[in-house]
C-alpha positions as CSV (number, residue, x, y, z in Angstrom):
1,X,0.0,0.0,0.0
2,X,3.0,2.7,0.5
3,X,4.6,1.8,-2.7
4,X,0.9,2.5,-4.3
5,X,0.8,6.0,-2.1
6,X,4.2,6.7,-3.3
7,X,3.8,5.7,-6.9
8,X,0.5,8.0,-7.1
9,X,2.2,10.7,-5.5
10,X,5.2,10.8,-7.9
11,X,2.9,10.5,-10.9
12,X,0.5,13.3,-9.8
13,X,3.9,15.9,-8.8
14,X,4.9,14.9,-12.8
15,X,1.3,15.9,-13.6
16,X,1.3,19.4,-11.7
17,X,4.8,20.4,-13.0
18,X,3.8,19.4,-16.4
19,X,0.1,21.4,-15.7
20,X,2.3,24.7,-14.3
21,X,4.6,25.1,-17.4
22,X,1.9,25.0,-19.9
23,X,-0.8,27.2,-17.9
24,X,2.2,29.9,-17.9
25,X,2.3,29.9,-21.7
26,X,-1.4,29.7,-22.4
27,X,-1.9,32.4,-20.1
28,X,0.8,35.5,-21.2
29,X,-2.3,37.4,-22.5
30,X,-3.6,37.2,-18.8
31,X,0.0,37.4,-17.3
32,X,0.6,40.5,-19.5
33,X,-2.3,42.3,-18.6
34,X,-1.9,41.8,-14.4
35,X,1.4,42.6,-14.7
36,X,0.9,45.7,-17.5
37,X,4.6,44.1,-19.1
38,X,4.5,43.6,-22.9
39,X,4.0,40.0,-24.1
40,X,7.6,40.0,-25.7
41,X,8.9,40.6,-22.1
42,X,6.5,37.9,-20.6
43,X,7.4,35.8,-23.3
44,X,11.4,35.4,-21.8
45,X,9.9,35.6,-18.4
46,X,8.2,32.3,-18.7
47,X,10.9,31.2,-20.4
48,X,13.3,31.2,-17.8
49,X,10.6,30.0,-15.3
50,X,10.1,27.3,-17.0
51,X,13.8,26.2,-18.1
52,X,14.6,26.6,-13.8
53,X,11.6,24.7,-13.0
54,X,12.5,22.1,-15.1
55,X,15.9,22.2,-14.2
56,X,14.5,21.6,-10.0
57,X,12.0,19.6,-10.8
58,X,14.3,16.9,-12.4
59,X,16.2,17.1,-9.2
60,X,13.5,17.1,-7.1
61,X,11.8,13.9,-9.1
62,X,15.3,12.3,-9.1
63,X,15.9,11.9,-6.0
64,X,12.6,11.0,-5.1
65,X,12.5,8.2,-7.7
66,X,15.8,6.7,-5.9
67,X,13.9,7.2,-2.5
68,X,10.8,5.9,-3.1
69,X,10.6,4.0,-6.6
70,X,14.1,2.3,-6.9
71,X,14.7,-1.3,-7.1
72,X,11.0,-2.0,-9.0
73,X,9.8,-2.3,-12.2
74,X,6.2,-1.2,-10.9
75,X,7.5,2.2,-11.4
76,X,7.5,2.5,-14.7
77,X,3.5,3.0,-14.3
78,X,4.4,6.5,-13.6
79,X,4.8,6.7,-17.6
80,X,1.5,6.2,-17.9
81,X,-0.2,7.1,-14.2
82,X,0.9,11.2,-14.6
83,X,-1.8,11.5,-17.5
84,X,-5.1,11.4,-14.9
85,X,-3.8,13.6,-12.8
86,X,-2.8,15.7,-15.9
87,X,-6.3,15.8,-17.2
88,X,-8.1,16.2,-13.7
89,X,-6.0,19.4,-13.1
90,X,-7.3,20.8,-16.6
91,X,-10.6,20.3,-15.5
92,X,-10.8,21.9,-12.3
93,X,-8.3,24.7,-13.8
94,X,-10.6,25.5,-16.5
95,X,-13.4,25.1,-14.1
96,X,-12.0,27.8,-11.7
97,X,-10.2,30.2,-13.7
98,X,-12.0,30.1,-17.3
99,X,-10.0,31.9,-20.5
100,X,-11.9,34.4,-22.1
101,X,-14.1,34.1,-24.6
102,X,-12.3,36.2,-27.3
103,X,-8.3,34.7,-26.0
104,X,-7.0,32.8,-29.1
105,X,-4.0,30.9,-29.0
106,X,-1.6,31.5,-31.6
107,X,-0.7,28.0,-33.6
108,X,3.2,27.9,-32.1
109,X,1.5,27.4,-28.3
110,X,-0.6,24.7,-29.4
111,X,2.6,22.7,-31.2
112,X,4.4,23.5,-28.3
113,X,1.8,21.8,-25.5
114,X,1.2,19.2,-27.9
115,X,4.5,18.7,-28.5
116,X,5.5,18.8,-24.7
117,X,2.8,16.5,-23.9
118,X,3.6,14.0,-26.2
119,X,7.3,13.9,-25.3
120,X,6.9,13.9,-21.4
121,X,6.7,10.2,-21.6
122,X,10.4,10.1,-22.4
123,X,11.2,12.8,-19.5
124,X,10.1,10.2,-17.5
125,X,12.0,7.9,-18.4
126,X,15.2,9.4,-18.6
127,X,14.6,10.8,-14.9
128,X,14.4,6.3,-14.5
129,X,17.3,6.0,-16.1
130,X,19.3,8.8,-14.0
131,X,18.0,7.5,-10.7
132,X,18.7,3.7,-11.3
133,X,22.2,3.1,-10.2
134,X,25.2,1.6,-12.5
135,X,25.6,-2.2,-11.5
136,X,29.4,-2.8,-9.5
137,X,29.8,-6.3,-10.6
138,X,31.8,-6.2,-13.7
139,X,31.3,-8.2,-16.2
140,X,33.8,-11.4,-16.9
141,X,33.7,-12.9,-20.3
């Protein structure tokens, strides 16, 4: 039952740091407007959020993936397990904080959620394959 717990709660972090980088770019219309910066200037802003966040959040899943996960090959379900959570937090997003009616997104945002959707699979993986250890038995031929 705790490696389910743990399992769910590494899949649904993946899920929320996923959700926060593409809420910031769908939103620089909104961003723009709070803040009263020009979009250009949002645009880098975001930018850089998301390149540290990504940055901290492959440590942070890392280490928590040789804590918790290591040593199973259950935890590969957290290829698959991060998409629920994804969708559940687009739901109540969109349920809470609507977009307005007239906000467009322009055809370079939608490659680029698609796109980082589609390849977050692999992210997961290769934070797997950083966290599992090198074997110390050498091989003899």
């Amino acid at each position: 039952m705790k490696f389910f717990i743990k399992l769910n709660t590494i899949s649904a972090l993946y899920a929320l740091a996923l959700f926060i980088a593409i809420e910031l770019i769908i939103n620089v219309s909104h961003i723009s407007e709070l803040s009263g910066w020009e979009w250009d200037h949002v645009y880098i802003v975001i930018a850089v959020i998301n390149v540290i966040g990504l940055l901290l959040s492959t440590l942070i899943f890392i280490s928590l993936t040789k804590k918790w996960l290591l040593g199973t090959k259950n935890s590969y379900w957290t290829l698959i397990l991060w998409v629920p959570y994804f969708i559940l937090l687009f739901y109540f997003f969109t349920i809470f904080v609507p977009l307005n009616s007239g906000l467009m997104l322009f055809p370079r945002f939608s490659l680029l959620i698609f796109g980082s959707a589609l390849l977050f699979p692999v992210y997961i993986l290769f934070i797997h394959v950083l966290a599992t250890p090198l074997s110390t038995d050498e091989w003899h031929p």
